[in-house]
C-alpha positions as CSV (number, residue, x, y, z in Angstrom):
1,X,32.9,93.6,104.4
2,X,34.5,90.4,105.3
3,X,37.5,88.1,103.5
4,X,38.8,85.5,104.0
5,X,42.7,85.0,104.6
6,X,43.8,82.4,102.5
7,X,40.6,82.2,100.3
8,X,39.6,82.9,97.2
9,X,37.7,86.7,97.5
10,X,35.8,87.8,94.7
11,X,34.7,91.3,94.7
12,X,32.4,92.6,92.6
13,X,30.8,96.0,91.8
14,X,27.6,97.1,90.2
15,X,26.7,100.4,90.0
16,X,23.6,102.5,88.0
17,X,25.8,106.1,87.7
18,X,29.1,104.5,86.1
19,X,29.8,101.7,83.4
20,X,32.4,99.2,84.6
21,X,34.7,100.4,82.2
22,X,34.5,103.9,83.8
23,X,35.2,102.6,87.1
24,X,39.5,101.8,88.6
25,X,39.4,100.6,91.9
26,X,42.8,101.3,94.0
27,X,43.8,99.6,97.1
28,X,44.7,102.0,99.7
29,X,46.4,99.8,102.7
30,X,49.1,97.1,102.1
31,X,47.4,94.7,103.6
32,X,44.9,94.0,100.4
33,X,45.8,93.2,97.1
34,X,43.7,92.9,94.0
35,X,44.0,90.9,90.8
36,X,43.2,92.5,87.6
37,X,39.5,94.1,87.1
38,X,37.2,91.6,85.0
39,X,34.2,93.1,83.4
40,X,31.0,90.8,82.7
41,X,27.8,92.8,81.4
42,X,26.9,95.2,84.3
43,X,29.6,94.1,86.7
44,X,33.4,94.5,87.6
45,X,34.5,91.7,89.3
46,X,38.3,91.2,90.8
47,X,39.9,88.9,93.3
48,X,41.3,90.1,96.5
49,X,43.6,88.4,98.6
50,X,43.9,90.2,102.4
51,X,47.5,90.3,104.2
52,X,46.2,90.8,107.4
53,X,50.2,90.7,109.1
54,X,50.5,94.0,107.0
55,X,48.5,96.0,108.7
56,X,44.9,95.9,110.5
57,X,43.2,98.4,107.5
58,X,42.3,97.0,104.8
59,X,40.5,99.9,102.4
60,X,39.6,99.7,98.7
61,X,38.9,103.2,96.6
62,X,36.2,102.9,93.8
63,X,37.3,105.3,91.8
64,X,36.0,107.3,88.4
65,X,38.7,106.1,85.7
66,X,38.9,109.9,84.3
67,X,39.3,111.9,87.1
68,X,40.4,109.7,89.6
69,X,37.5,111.0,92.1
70,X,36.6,108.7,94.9
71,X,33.3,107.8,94.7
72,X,33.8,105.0,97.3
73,X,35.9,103.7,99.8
74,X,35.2,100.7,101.7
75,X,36.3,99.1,104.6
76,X,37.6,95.0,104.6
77,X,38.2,92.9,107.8
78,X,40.0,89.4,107.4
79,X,38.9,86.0,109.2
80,X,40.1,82.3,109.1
81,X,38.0,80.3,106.5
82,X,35.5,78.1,108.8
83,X,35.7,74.9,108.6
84,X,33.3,72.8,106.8
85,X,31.2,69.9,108.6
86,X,29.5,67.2,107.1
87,X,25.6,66.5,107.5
88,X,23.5,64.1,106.5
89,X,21.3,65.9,103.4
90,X,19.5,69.1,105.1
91,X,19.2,67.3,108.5
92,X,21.5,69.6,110.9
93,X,20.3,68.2,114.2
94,X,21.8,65.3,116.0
95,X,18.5,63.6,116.2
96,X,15.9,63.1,113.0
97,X,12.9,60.3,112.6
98,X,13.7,57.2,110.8
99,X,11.3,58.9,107.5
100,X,13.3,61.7,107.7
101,X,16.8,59.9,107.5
102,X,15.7,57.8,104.8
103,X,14.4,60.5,102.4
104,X,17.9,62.0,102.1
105,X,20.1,60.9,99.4
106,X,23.7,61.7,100.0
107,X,26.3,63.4,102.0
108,X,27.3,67.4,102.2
109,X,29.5,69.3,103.4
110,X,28.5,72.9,104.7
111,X,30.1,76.1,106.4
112,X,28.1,76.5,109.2
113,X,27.1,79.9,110.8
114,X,28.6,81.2,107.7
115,X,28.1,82.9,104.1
116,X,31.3,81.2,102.9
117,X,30.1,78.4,100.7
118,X,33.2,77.3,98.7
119,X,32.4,73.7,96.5
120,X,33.5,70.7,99.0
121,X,32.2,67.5,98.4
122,X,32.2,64.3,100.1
123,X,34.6,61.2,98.5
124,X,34.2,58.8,101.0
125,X,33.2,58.2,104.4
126,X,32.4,54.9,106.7
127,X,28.7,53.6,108.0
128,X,28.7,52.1,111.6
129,X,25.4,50.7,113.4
130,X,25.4,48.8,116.2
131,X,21.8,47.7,117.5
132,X,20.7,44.4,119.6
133,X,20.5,42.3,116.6
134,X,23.9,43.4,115.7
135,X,26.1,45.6,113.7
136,X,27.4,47.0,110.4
137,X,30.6,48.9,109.0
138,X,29.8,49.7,105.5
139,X,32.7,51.6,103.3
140,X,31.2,53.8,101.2
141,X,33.5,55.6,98.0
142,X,31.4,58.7,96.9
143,X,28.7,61.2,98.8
144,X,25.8,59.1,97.8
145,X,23.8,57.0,101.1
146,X,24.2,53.5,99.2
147,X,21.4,51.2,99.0
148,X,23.3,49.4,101.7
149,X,23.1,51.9,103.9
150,X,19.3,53.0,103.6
151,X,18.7,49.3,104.8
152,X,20.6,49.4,107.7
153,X,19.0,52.7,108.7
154,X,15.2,51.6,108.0
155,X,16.4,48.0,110.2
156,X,17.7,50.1,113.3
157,X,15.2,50.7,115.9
158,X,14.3,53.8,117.3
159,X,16.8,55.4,119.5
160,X,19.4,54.3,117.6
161,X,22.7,55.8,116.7
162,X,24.1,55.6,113.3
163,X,27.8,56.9,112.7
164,X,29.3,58.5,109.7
165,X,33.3,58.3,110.3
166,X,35.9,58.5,108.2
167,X,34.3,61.5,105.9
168,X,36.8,62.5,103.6
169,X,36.3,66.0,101.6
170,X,38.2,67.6,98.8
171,X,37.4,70.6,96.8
172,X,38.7,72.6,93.6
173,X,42.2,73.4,94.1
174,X,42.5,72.2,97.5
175,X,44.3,69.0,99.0
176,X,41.4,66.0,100.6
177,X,40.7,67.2,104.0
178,X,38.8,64.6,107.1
179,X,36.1,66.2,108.6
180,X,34.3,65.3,111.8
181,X,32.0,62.4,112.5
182,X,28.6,62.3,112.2
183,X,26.2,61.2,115.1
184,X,22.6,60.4,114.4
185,X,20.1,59.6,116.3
186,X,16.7,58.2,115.4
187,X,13.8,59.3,117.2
């Protein structure tokens, strides 16, 4: 199981043979720690936060509350939070048809090559085009493509290159971060 060092870990546990209630879970290493056990319906849930300059094992006991029997102990391994990257909607690629590019509607950020999908989203960022008949830096404040923006995709010609720059993210509890530029070029 994996956590992520400076992240927000939430744990949870479901199982058929025990109520939540009948369940204490005990960390076994220094190097995790776990908030206080939340039960919702069918589930304990807890946060975890790994300590990874503690020591390499990180192990957490399931335990039965009345006897104190392990019924599980599982093994944690810590990693750096990826970083996000922006995309334009789902297009992931560096290239997409002019249709393609058009039919998207805003701006998101994603982890990729990753489960960790923590809530960034996109404040502002900065459309540049530069084709024969000449160019446009459009400001955008939000996530959304503007109107002025679809325009100056459907005008480029194919092989053009649109740019995103200047793609500012934020999310709960975090400070605004800048992410990397996007590239796009339509086929």
């Amino acid at each position: 199981m994996l956590l992520f060092a400076e992240g927000n870990n939430v744990i949870e546990i479901y199982s058929r043979g025990f109520k939540p209630a009948d369940i204490k879970l005990k960390c076994l290493d220094n190097s995790l720690r776990i908030g206080k056990p939340e039960i919702k319906g069918d589930t304990l849930s807890v946060l975890a936060m790994p300590y990874p300059d503690k020591g390499s094992k990180m192990r957490l006991a399931i335990q039965n509350k009345k006897t104190s029997k392990t019924i599980k102990t599982i093994d944690f391994y810590c990693d750096n939070i990826p970083t996000p990257v922006a995309c334009v909607g789902k297009i992931l690629t560096d290239a997409a048809k002019k249709k393609d590019i058009l039919s998207q509607t805003i701006l998101k950020a994603y982890f990729p090559k990753s489960l960790y999908s923590y809530p960034y989203s996109i404040k502002q960022y900065t459309f540049k085009v530069s084709t024969s008949k000449g160019g446009a830096t459009i400001p955008v404040h939000g996530f959304f493509l503007t109107n002025d923006v679809l325009k100056e995709i459907n005008a480029a010609p194919e092989g053009t290159i649109v740019s995103f720059t200047d793609i500012k993210a934020t999310c709960p509890e975090c400070a605004t971060r800048t992410l990397g530029d996007i590239n796009l070029r339509i086929k």
